[in-house]
C-alpha positions in Angstrom: 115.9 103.9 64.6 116.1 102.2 68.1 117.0 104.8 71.1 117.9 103.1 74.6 117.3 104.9 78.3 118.7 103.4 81.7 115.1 105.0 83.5 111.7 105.8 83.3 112.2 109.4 83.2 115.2 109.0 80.2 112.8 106.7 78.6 110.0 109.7 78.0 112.8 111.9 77.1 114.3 109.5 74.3 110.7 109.1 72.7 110.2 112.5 72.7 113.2 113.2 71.2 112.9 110.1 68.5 109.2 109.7 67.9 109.1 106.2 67.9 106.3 103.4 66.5 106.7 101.3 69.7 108.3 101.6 73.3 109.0 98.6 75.3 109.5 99.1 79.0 110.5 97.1 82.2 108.8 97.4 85.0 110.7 97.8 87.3 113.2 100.8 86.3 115.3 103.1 88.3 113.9 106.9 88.7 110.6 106.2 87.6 109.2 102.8 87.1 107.5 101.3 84.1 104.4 101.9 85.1 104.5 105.6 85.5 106.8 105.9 82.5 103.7 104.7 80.7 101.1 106.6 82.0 103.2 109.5 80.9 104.2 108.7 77.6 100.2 107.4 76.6 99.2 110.6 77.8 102.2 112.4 75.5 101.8 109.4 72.5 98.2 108.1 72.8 99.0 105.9 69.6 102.0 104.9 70.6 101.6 101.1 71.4 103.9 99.5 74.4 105.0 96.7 75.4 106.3 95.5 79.0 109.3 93.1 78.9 109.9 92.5 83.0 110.6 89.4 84.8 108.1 90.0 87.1 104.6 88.1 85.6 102.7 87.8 88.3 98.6 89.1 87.6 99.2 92.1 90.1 101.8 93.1 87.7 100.1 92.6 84.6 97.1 94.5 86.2 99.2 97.2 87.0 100.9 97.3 83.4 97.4 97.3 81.5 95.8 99.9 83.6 98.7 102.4 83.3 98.2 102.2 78.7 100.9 99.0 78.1 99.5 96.9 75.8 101.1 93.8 75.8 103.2 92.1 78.7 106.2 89.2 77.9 108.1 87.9 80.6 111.9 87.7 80.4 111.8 84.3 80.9 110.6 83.6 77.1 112.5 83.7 74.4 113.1 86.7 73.0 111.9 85.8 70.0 108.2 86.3 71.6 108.8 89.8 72.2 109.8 90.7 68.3 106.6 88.5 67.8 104.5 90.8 69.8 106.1 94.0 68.7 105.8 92.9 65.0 101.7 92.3 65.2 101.5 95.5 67.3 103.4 97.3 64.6 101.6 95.5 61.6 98.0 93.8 62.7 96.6 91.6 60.4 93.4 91.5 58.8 90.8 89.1 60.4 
């Protein structure tokens, strides 16, 4: 099941209303950015990993993304391929 929200705000809506394994985010977002989104939905889903999928990848950015609970940042600018990557060992870590 895959829900979809235009904003932050929408976003923490849609995942309370589909209880999902993983949220991906932009940062920048209208409403409420990424950022805060996130705060709010770790604080609602602690287990809940996210990921940040933003053109912006600059290390203020990514400072900002892994203080507010995001776990992994990819920048638009790779292939989308890297982001199911990402979401796919977030969703099923292997053993080391």
């Amino acid at each position: 099941m895959c829900g979809k929200a235009e904003n932050g705000r929408l976003a923490i809506e849609e995942a309370r209303r589909l209880h999902p394994d993983l949220i991906v985010l932009d940062l920048l977002m209208p409403v409420m950015n990424g950022p805060d989104a996130a705060r709010a939905l770790k604080c609602l889903m602690p287990s809940v990993p996210l990921i940040t999928y933003s053109a912006f990848e600059d290390g203020f950015s990514e400072q900002l993304a892994r203080l507010a609970g995001i776990s992994v940042l990819v920048s638009k600018r790779q292939h989308v391929s890297v982001l199911i990557d990402k979401a796919g060992g977030l969703l099923h870590p292997t053993a080391a």
